[in-house]
C-alpha positions as CSV (number, residue, x, y, z in Angstrom):
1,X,90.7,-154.4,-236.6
2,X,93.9,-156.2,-236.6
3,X,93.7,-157.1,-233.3
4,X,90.2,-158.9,-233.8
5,X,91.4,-160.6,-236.4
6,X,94.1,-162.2,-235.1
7,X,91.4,-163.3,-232.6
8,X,89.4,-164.9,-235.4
9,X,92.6,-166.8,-236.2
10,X,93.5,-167.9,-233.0
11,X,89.8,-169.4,-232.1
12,X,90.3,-170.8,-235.8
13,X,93.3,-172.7,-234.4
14,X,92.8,-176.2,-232.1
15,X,96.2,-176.6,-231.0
16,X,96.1,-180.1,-229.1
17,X,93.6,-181.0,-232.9
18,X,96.3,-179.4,-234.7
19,X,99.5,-181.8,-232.4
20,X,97.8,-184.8,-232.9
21,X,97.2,-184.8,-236.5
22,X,100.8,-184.2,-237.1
23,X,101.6,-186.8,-234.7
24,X,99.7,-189.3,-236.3
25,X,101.4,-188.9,-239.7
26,X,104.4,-190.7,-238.1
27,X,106.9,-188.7,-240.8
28,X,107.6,-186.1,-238.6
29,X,109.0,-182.5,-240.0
30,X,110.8,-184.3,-242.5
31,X,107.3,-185.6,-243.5
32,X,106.1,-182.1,-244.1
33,X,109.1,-181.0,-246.5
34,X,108.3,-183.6,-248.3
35,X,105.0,-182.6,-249.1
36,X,106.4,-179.2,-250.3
37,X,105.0,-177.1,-247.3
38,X,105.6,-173.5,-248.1
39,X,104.4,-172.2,-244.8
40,X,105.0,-173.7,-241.3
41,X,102.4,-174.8,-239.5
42,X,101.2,-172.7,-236.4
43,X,101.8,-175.8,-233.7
44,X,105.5,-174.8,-234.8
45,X,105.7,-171.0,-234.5
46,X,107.4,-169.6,-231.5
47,X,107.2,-166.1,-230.0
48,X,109.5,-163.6,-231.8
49,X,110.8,-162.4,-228.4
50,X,111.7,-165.9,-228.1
51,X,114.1,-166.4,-231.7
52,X,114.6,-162.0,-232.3
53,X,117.7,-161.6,-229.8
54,X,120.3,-160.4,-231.5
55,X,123.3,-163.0,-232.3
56,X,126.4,-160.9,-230.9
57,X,129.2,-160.1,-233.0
58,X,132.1,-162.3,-231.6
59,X,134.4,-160.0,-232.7
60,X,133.2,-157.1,-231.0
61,X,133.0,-159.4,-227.9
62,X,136.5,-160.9,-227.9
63,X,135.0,-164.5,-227.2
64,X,135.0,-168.0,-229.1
65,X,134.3,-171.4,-227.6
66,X,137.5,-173.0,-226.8
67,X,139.0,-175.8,-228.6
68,X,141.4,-178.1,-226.5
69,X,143.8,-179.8,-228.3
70,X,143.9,-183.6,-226.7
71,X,146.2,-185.4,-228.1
72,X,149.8,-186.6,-226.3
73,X,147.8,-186.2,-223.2
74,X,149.0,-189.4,-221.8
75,X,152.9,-188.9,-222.8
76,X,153.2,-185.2,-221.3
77,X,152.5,-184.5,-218.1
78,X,153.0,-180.5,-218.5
79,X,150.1,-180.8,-221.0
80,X,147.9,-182.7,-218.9
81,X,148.2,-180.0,-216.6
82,X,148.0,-177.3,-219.3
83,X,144.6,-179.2,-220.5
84,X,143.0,-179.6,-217.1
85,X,143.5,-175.7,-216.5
86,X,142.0,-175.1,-219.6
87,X,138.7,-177.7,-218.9
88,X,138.1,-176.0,-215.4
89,X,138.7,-172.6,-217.0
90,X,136.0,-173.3,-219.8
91,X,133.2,-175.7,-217.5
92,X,133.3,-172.7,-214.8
93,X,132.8,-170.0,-217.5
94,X,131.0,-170.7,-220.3
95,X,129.8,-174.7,-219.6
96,X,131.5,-175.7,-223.5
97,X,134.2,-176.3,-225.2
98,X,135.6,-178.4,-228.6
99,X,138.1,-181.3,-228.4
100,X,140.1,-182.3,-231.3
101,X,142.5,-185.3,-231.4
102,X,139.8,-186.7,-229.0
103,X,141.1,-190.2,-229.9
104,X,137.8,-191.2,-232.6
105,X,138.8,-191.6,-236.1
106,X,137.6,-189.3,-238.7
107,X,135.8,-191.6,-240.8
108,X,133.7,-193.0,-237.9
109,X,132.5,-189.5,-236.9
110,X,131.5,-189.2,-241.0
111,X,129.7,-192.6,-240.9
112,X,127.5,-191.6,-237.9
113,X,126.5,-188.6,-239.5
114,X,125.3,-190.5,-242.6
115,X,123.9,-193.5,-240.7
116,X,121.3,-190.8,-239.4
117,X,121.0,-189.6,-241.9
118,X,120.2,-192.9,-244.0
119,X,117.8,-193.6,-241.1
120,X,115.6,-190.3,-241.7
121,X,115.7,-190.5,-245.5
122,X,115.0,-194.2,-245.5
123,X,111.4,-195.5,-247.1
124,X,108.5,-193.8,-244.7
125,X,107.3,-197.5,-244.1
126,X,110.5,-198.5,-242.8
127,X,110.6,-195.8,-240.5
128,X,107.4,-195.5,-239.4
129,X,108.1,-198.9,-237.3
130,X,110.2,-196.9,-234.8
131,X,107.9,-194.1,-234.4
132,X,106.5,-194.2,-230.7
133,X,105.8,-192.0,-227.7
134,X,106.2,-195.1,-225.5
135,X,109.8,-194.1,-223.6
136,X,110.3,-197.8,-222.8
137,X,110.9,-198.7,-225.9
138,X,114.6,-199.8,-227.1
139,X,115.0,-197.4,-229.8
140,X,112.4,-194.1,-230.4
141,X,111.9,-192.6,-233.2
142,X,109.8,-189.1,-233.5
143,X,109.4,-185.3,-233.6
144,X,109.8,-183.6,-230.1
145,X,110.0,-185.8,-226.7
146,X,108.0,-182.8,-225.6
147,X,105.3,-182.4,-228.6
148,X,102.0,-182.0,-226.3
149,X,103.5,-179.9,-223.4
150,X,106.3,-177.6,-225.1
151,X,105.1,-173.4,-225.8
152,X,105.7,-174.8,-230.0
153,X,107.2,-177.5,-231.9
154,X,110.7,-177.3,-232.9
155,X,111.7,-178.0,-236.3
156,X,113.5,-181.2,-236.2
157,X,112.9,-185.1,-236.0
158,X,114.8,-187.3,-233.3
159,X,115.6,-191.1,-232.6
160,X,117.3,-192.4,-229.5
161,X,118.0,-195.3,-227.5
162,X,119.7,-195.9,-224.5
163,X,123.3,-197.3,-225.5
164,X,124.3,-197.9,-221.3
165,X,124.6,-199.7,-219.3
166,X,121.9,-201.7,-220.8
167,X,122.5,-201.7,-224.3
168,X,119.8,-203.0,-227.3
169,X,120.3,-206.3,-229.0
170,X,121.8,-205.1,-232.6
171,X,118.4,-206.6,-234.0
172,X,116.8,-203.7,-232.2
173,X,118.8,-201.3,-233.5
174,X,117.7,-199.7,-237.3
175,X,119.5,-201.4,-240.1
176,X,120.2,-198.2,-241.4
177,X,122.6,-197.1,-238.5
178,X,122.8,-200.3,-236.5
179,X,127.0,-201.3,-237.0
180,X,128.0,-197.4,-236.8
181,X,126.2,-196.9,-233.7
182,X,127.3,-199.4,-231.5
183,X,131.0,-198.4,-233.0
184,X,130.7,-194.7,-232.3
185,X,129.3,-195.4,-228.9
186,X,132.1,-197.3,-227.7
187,X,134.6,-194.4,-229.0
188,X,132.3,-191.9,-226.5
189,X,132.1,-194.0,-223.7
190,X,136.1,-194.2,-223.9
191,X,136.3,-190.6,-224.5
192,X,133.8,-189.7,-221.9
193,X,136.3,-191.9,-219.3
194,X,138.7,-189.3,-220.3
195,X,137.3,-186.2,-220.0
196,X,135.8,-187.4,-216.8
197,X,139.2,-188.5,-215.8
198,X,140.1,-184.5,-216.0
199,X,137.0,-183.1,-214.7
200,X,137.5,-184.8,-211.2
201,X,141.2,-183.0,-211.3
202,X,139.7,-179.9,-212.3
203,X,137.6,-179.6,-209.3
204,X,140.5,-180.6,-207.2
205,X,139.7,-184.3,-207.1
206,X,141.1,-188.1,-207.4
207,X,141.3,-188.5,-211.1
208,X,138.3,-191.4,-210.7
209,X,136.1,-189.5,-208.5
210,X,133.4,-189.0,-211.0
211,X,133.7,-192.0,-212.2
212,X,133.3,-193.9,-209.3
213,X,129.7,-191.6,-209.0
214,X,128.8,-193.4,-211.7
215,X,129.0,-189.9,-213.7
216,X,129.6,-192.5,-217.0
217,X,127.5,-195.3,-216.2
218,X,125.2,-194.3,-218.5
219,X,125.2,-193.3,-222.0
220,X,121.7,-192.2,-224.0
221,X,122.4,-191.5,-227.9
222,X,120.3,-188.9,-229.9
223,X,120.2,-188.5,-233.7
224,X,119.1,-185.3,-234.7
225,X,117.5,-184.7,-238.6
226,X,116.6,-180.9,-239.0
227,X,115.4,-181.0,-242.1
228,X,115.3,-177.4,-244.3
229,X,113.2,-174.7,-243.4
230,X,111.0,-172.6,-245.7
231,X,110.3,-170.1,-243.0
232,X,113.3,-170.3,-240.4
233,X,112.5,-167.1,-239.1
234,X,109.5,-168.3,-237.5
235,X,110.4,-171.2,-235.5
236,X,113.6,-172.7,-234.0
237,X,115.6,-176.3,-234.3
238,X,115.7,-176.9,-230.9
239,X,114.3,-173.8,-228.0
240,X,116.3,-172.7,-225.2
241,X,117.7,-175.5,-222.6
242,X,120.4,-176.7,-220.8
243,X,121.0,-180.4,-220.7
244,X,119.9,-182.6,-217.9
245,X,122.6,-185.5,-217.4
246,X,126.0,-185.2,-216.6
247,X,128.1,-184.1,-219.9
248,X,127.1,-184.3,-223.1
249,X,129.2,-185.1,-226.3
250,X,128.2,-184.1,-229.6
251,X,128.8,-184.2,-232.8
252,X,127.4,-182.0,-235.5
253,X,128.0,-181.6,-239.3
254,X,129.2,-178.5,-241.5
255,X,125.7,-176.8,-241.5
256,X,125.9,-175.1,-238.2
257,X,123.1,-173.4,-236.1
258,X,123.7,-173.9,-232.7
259,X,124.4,-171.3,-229.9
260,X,125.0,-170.2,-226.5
261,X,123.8,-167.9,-224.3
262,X,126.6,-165.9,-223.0
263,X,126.6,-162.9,-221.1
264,X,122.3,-162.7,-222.7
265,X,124.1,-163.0,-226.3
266,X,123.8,-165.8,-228.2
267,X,126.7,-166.7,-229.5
268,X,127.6,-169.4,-232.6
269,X,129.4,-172.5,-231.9
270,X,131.0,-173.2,-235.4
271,X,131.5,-176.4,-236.4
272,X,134.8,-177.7,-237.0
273,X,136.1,-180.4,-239.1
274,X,136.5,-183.7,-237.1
275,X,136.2,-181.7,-233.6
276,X,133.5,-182.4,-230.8
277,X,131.6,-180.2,-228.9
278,X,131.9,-181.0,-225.2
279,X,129.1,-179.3,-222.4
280,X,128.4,-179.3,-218.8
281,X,124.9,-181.0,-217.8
282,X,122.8,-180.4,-214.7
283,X,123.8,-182.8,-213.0
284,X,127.6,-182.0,-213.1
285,X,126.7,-178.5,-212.3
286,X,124.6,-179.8,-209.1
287,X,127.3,-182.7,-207.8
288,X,129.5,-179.6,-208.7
289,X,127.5,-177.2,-206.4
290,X,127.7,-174.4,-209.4
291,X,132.1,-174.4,-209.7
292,X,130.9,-175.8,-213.2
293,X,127.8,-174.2,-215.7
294,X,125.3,-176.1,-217.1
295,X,124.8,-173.3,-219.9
296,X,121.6,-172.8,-221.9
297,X,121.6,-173.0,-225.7
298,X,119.6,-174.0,-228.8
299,X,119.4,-174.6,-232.6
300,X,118.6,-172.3,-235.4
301,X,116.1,-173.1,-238.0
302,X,118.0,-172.9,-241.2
303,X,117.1,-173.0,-244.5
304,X,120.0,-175.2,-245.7
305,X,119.4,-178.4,-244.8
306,X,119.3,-180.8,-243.6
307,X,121.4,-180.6,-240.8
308,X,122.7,-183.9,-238.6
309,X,123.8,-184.0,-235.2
310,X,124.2,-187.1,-232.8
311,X,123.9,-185.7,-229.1
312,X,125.3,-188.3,-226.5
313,X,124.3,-188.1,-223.3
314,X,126.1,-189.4,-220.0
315,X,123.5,-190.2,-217.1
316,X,121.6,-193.7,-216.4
317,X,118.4,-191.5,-217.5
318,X,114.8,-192.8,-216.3
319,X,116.4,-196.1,-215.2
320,X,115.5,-197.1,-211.2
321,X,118.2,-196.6,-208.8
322,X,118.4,-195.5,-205.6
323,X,121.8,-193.9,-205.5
324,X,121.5,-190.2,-204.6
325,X,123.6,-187.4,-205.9
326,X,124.3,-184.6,-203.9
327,X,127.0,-181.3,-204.0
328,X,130.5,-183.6,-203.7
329,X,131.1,-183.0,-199.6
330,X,135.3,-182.0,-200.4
331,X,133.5,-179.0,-202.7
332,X,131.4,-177.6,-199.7
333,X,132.1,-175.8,-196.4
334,X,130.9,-172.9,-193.7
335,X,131.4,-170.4,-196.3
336,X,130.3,-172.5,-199.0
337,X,127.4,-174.6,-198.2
338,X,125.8,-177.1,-200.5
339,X,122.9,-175.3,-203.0
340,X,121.1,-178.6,-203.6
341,X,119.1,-181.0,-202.0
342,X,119.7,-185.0,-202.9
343,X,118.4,-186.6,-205.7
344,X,118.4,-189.3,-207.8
345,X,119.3,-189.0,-211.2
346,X,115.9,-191.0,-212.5
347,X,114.1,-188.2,-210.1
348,X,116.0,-185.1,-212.1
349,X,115.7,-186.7,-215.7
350,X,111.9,-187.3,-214.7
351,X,111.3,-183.9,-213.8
352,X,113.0,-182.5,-216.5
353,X,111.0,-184.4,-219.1
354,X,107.7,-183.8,-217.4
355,X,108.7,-179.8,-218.1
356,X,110.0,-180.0,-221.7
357,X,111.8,-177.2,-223.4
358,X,110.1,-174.6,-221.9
359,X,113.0,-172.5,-221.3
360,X,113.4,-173.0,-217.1
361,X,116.0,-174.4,-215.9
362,X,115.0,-177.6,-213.7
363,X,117.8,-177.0,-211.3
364,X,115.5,-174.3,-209.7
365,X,113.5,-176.8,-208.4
366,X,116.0,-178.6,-206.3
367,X,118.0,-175.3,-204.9
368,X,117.9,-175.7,-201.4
């Protein structure tokens, strides 16, 4: 009996009908909180085998996310050394790790968290002038890049616009984040110089190596609003992926929520005051051929709320160019031959975005 009625309910439920109404609302998830939803929608449910695996006791497992310590890097050459060791260490293990005394002040990293917020809880009107499927536009505004092909929704609303090497006119920007933006990106591009500076000597390379690649050419910037969640246990903040470019910095508030999958455990990356949290993207693991993890993680649903992050991404994204990236030739020989075709970095990010968050990781499909 159960089982036929949970047939009734599913022929009950027109998924893409179901999508595009909540699409068309243009207020995203924070548009259903506050209409006082007290029960998720199905579009947003996921699988229980999908959000049940256990979160591991850390403790038990003798692991935490490493936090390196940047500061003096310049001034003490044993440190440098000490703090490349520790980035190789941590990008061929696990894929993250947490800077402090990264060089961005304190109150800049506050004020980007409130600019996106301010732009999420600004009047609906206002808002609803960013809100567009249409990736060419300067700035985006909506809930899930991947609302029509993803398993389920997640539970969280995103705007982003490409911040490198092309970046919007500050009229394009939303007046609710526009100054802070353009100031915080500046700090990660410098930062990103940095840590690319010490991931080149971590693989054995020329300090510039990946820079002259191009590895920082590009910068896309993601605000992230997940607003509370009556019924967290159903759905998720962001499902299981790895990210596509080539590192990615962000910067997330006091709430908490997202993990990594280590060892098939997922593990809490705690937030900590005024630190960022640094990970490998495909593409670094692919020029890299697999000496450095692109590792899979996601975002709990939480009832607190709402949380902010602001995810920056470094590749050139969906932008045309014909320059090909390959595994690095001084990283492969006889015994360890390259394990990925060429591509272009619009190719990858295309691929990727035409598969969503569907929990496979798009490397797979250029192993050679």
């Amino acid at each position: 009996m159960e089982a036929i009625t949970e047939t009734i309910d599913s022929l009950k439920f027109d998924r893409a009908k179901e999508l595009k109404a909540f699409d068309n609302t243009k207020t995203g998830v924070k548009g259903l909180v506050d209409a006082g939803v007290d029960n998720i929608p199905q579009i947003f449910i996921i699988p229980q085998d999908n959000i049940t695996n256990e979160t591991a006791d850390i403790k038990n497992m003798n692991f935490s996310i490493p936090v390196i310590d940047l500061g003096d890097i310049e001034k003490d050459s044993r440190k440098h050394q000490d703090i490349v060791e520790k980035i190789r260490d941590a990008s061929s293990t696990h894929g993250f790790f947490q800077v402090v005394n990264h060089g961005i002040p304190v109150h800049v990293l506050e004020e980007m968290l409130l600019g996106v917020r301010r732009f999420n809880e600004q009047d609906v009107e206002v808002k609803k002038q960013f809100y567009t499927r249409d990736f060419t536009r300067k700035v985006v505004y909506n809930s899930n890049f991947d609302l029509y092909t993803a398993p389920a929704a997640n539970w969280r609303d995103t705007f982003f616009c490409f911040m490198a090497p092309n970046p919007p006119l500050s009229k394009e920007l939303p007046a609710a984040c526009r100054d802070i933006q353009f100031e915080y990106s500046g700090h990660v591009m410098s930062l990103g110089f940095k840590l690319f500076g010490l991931l080149s000597e971590a693989l054995g390379l020329e300090s510039n190596r990946l820079i002259d690649m191009d590895c920082a050419k590009g910068l896309t910037f993601l605000g992230h609003y997940y607003p509370a969640c009556p019924q967290p246990e159903l759905t998720l903040g962001a499902s299981k992926h790895a990210d596509d470019g080539f590192l990615t910095v962000l910067l997330q508030d006091q709430i908490g929520g997202l993990q990594i999958l280590h060892e098939n455990q997922w593990i809490d990356v705690p937030p900590i005051p005024g630190a960022l949290v640094i990970n490998i993207g495909d593409l670094l693991q692919l020029i890299s051929n697999d000496k450095f993890k692109s590792v899979e993680h996601r975002v709990l649903a939480n009832r607190e709320g709402p949380r902010v992050s602001v995810a920056c991404f470094f590749s050139t994204s969906l932008m045309p160019s014909s320059k090909l990236y390959a595994p690095i030739q001084e990283l492969i020989s006889e015994d360890n031959p390259a394990k990925y075709r060429e591509t272009t970095v619009q190719e990858y990010i295309s691929y990727s975005y035409s598969k969503g968050l569907d929990g496979i990781s798009p490397l797979l499909h250029f192993k050679i």
